[in-house]
C-alpha positions in Angstrom: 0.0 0.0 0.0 2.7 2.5 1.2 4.8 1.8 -2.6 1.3 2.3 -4.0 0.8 5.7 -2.3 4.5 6.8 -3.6 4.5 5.5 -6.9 1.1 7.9 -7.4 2.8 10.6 -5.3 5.8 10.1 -8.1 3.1 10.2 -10.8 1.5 13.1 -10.1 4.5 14.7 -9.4 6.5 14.3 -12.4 3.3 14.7 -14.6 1.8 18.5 -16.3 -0.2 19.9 -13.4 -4.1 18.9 -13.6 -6.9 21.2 -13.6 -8.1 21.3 -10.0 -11.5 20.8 -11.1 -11.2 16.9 -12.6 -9.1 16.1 -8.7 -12.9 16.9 -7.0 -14.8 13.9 -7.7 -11.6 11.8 -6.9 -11.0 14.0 -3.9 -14.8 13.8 -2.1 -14.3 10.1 -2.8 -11.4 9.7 -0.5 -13.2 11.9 1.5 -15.9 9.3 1.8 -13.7 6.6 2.5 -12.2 8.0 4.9 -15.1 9.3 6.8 -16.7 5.6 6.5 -13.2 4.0 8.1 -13.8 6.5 11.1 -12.6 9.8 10.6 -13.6 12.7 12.7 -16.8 14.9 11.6 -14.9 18.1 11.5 -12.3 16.5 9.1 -15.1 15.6 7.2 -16.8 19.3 7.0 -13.5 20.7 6.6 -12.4 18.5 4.1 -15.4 18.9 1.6 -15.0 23.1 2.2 -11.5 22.7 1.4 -12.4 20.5 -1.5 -14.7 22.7 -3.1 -12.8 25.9 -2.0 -9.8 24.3 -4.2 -11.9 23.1 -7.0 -13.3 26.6 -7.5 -10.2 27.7 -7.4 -10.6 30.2 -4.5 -8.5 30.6 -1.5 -9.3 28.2 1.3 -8.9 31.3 3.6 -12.1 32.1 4.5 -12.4 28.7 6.9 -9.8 30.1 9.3 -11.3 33.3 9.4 -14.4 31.8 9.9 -13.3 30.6 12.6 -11.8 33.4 14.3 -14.7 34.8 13.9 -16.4 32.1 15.5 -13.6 32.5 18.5 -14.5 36.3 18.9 -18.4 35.8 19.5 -19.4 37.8 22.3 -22.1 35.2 22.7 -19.6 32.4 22.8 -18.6 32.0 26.3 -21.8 30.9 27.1 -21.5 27.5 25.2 -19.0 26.1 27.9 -20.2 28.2 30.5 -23.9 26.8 30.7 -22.5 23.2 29.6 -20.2 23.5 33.1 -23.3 23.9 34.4 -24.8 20.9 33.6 -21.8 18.6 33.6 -21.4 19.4 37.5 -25.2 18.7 38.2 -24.8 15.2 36.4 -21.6 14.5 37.9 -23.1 15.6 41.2 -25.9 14.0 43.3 -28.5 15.9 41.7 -29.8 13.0 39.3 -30.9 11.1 42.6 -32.4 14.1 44.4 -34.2 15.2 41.3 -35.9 12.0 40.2 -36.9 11.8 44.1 -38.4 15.0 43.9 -40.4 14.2 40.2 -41.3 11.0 41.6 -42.9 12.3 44.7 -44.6 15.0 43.5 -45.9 12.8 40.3 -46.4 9.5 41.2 -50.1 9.4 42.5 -51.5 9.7 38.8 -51.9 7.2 36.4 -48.7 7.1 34.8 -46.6 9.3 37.4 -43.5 7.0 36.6 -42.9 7.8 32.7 -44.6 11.9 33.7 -41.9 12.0 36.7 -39.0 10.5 33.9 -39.9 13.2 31.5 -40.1 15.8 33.9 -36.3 15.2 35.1 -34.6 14.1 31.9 -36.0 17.5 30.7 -34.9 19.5 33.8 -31.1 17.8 32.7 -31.2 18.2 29.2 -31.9 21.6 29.2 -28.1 22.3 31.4 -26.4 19.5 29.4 -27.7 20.6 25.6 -28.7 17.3 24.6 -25.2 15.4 24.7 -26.2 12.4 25.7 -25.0 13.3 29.3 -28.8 13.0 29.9 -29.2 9.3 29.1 -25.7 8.0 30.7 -26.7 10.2 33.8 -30.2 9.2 34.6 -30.6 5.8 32.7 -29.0 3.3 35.4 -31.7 5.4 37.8 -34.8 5.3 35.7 -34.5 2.2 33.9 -35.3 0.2 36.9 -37.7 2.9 38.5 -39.9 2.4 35.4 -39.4 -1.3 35.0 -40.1 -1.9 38.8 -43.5 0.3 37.9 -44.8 -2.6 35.5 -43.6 -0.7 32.7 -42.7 -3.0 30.1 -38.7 -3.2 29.3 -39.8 -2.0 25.8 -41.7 1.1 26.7 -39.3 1.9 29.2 -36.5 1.7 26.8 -38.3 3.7 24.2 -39.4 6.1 26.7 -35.6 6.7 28.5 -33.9 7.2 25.0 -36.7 9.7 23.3 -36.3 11.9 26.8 -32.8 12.4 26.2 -33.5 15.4 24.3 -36.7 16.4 25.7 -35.5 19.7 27.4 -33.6 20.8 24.2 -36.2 23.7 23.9 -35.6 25.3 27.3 -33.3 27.6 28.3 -30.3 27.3 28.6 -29.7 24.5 26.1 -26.6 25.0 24.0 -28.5 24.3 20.6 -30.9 26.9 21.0 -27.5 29.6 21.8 -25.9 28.1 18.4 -28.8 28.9 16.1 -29.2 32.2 17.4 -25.2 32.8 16.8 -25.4 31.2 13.2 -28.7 32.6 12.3 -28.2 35.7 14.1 -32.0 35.6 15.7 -32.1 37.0 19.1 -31.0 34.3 21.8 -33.4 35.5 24.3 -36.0 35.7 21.5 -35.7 31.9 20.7 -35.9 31.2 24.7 -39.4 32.7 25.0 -40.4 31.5 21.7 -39.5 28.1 22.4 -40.9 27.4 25.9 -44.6 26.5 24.6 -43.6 24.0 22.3 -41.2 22.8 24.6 -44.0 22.2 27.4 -46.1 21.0 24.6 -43.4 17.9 23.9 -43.9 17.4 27.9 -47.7 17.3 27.6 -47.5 14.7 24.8 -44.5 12.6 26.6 -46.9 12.8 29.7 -50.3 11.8 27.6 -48.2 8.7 26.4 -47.4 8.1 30.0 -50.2 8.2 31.5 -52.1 6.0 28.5 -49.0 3.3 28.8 -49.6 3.2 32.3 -53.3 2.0 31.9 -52.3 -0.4 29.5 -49.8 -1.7 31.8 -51.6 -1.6 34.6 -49.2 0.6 36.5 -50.9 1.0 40.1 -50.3 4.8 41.2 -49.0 5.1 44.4 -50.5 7.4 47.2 -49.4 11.2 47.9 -47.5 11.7 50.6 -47.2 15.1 51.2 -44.4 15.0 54.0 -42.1 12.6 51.5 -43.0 15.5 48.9 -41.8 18.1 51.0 -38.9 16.5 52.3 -37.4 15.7 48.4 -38.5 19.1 47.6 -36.6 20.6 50.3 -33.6 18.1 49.6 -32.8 19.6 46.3 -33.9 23.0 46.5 -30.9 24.7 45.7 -30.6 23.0 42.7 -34.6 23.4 41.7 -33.3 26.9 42.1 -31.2 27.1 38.9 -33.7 27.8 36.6 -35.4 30.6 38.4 -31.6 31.8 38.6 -31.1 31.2 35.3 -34.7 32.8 33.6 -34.4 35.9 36.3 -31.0 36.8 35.0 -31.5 36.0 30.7 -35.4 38.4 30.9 -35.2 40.3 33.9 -32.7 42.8 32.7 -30.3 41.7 35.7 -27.7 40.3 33.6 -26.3 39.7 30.2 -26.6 36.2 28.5 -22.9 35.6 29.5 -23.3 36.9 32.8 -26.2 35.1 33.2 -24.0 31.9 31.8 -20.8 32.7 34.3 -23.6 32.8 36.9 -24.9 29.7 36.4 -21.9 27.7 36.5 -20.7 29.3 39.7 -24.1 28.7 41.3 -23.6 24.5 40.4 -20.2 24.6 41.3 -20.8 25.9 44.6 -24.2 23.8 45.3 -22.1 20.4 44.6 -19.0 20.8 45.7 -19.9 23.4 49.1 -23.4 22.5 49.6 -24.0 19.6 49.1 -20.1 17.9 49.0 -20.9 15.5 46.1 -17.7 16.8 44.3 -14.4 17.2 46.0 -12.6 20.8 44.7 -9.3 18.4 44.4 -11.1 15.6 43.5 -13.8 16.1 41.2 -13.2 19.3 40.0 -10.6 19.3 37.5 -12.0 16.2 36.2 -15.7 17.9 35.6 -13.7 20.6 33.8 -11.4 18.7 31.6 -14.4 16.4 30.5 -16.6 19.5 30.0 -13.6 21.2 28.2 -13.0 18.1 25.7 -16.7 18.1 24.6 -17.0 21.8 24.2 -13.2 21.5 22.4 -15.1 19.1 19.9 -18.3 21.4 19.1 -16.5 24.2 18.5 -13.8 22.7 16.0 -17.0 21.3 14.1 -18.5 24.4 14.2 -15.2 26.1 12.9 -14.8 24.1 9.8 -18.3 23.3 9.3 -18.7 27.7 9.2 -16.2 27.3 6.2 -18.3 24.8 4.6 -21.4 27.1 4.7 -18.9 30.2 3.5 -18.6 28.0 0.1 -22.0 27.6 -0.1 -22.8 31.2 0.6 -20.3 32.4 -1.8 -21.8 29.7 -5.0 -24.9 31.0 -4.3 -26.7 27.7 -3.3 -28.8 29.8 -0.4 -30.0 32.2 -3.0 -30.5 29.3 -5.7 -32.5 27.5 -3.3 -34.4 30.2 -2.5 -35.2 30.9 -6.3 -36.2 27.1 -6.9 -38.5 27.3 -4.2 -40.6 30.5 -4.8 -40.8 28.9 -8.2 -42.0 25.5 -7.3 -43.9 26.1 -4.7 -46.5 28.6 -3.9 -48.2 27.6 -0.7 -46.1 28.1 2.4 -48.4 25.1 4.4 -46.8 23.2 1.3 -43.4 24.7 2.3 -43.4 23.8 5.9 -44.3 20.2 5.4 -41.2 19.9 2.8 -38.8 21.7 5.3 -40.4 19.3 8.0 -39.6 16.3 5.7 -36.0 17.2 5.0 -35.2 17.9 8.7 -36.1 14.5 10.0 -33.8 13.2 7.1 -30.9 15.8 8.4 -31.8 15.2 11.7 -31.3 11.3 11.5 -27.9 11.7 9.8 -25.9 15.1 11.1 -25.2 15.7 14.6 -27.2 18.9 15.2 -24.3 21.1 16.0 -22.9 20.5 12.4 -27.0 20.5 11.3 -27.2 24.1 13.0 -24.2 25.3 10.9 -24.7 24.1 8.0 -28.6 23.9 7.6 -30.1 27.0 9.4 -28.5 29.3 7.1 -29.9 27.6 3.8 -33.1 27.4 5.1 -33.4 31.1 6.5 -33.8 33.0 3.6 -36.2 30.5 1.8 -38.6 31.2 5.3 -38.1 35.1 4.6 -39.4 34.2 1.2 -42.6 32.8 3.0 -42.9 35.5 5.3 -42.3 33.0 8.3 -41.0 34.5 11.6 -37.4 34.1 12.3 -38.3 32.5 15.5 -40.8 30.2 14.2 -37.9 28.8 11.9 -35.6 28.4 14.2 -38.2 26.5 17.1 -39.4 24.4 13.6 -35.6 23.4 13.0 -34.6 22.7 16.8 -37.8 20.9 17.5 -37.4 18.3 14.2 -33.2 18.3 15.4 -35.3 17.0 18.5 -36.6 14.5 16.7 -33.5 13.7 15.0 -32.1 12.5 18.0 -33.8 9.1 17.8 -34.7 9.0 14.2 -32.9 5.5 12.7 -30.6 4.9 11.7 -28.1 7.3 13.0 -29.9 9.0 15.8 -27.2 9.6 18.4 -29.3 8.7 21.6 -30.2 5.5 19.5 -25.9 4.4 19.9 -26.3 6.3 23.5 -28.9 3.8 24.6 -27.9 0.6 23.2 -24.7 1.5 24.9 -26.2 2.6 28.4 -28.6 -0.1 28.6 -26.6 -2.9 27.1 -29.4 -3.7 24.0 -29.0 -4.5 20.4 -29.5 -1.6 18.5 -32.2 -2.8 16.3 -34.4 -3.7 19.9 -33.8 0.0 20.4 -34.8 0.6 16.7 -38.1 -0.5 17.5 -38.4 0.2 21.0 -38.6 3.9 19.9 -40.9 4.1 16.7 -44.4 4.6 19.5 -42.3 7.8 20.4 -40.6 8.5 17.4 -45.0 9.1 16.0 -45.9 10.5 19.4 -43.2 13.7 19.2 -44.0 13.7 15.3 -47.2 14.4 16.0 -46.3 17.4 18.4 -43.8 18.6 16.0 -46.7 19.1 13.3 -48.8 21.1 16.1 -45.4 23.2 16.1 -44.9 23.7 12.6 -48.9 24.9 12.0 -49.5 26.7 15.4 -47.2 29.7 14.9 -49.0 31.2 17.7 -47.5 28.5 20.1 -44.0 29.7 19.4 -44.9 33.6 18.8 -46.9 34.9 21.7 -44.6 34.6 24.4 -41.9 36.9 22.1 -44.4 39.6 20.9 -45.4 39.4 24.5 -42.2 40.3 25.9 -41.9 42.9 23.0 -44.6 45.0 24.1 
């Protein structure tokens, strides 16, 4: 292989020079292969925008400026700020104080187990921005709550893996900051907008519940009030945070960053001071480098994967796009049942950081075209990127919860298509309700 690789080295070499354009097809094809043996998604976004930068014949300059532009956010900080955040909560004891608290305070209705499982894997995956941290955190404690419940294995497993990215509408998720900075739609904005659609996913999670729980013949238990008020008063300070966190983003008391900086030094303080789960030699360090790698490994794919949408922006593919569709389609119902369509595909085979990058700016200007609300876009987008999560066959809490929960992955294939309808179904109610995502913004507006 090696004397291969030299003699075409050699060749190529010691041959005229070839037209750069005839090298891409050859070029994305190695490309391919190499992505398909295991290569890294941000070699694979900055390969194709080097690629096609080169086969254009344009310099491939605009990628690292991309990214130092990306570096010089002012809105940056707050991706590993608010991902601190939640990485010391899961790390911390909060997982078994929280699902005490949900469980108390739920489990007297029909269905309280999958209501109080939804409830606190949304509370989570609002902090931890959908990473998965959600599903290794909280699986080895709900699987067995649920299970225990007369919850079939099945439903259970179905249930645990769709909630992994059930709080990805709430502030302060990190996907919801990303598409404001590559969209440029207000942060704050998308926050309000997205909090009825996110309760709305909650509803329908907690509908499902409730009617699996019949069919199961899950017995609820009784209220106790004093158990209630005991769990409640266990983890107060960290059922705090979002109050913390909402009071500081829309009550004019703190920037977005501050409100960020805040946040992680309130969960810092609450688990390693308060409630000693984490040791400041111990644990800290750790919780930071961990935190540190994954934010290290969103922000390179959001470096390249910026250059990638500079090529496109420059070829003109967003204004193209937007030109094919205002000629081929006239309704914008028609419209938003297309875009729907094609998110659930880009859903089930990007990882939604690269998605946000890459995607969102394609599809804002066709919305402008249709007159749709900035905010409504972006909620539409987030809320299918929800969806992606555990659409086959590349879903990433699909891997996540064969992994956590030791299953095939096909079991977990199936295990997920009752929830994979269910969250469709709210999804639609998203996409043709623009009220549901508006009101709360033109409220604040006022």
């Amino acid at each position: 292989m090696a004397a291969l690789i030299v003699g075409a080295a050699l060749y190529l070499v010691a041959r005229p020079p070839i037209d750069p354009d005839h090298l891409v097809v050859p070029a994305f094809l190695a490309l391919l292969l190499a992505t398909a043996l295991g290569a890294p998604v941000f070699t694979a976004l900055g390969g194709a925008a080097i690629i096609l930068f080169w086969g254009a014949g344009e310099p491939i300059a605009s990628i690292p400026v991309e990214t130092y532009r990306l570096t010089v956010s002012p809105t940056l900080p707050t991706i590993p700020l608010f991902t601190l955040a939640g990485y010391f909560f899961a790390e911390g004891g909060a997982s078994k104080r929280l699902v005490r608290v949900f469980r108390a305070l739920a489990g007297w209705v029909r269905g309280g187990p999958a209501i109080a499982t939804a409830l606190v894997c949304a509370f989570f995956t609002s902090f931890t921005g959908a990473s998965g941290v959600t599903i290794l955190a909280l699986g080895g404690l709900l699987m067995p709550v649920l299970v225990q419940s007369r919850y079939s294995e099945k439903s259970s497993l179905g249930l645990l893996t769709a909630c992994g990215s059930l709080g990805l509408l709430f502030p302060p998720s990190l996907p919801v900051i990303l598409y404001g900075i590559v969209s440029h739609t207000p942060i704050d904005r998308l926050f309000l907008g997205g909090f009825l659609p996110g309760i709305l996913m909650l509803l329908i999670v907690a509908w499902w519940g409730g009617r699996e729980g019949v069919r199961s013949g899950v017995a609820p238990q009784r209220f106790d009030a004093a158990e209630a008020g005991r769990a409640l008063w266990d983890a107060k300070w960290e059922l705090l945070l979002p109050v913390i966190v909402l009071a500081g983003l829309f009550g004019g008391v703190a920037t977005l960053v501050e409100a960020a900086a805040l946040t992680a030094l309130y969960a810092f303080v609450v688990e390693t001071f308060v409630y000693r789960d984490l040791g400041v030699r111990r644990d800290a360090a750790r919780v930071m480098s961990e935190c540190g790698i994954l934010v290290g490994g969103v922000l390179l794919i959001l470096g390249v994967a910026l250059g990638f949408t500079n090529y496109l922006i420059d070829a003109q593919v967003p204004a193209r796009g937007v030109l094919w569709v205002k000629t081929t389609i006239s309704s914008p119902l028609v419209f938003l049942l297309l875009l729907n369509l094609f998110l659930l595909v880009v859903g089930c085979l990007m990882d939604i950081f690269s998605a946000i990058v890459v995607v969102a700016p394609l599809i804002a200007p066709m919305g402008e075209a249709f007159h749709i609300d900035p905010v409504h876009l972006g909620i539409i987008f987030l809320a299918n990127m929800e969806l992606g999560y555990l659409t086959p066959p590349v879903g990433m809490n699909l891997f996540l919860s064969s992994y956590r929960f030791q299953k095939p992955l096909m079991e977990v294939y199936r295990a997920v298509v009752p929830m994979l309808l269910v969250l469709l179904f709210g999804v639609l109610i998203i996409t043709y309700v623009p009220a549901l995502t508006t009101l709360l913004p033109r409220w604040a507006g006022r």
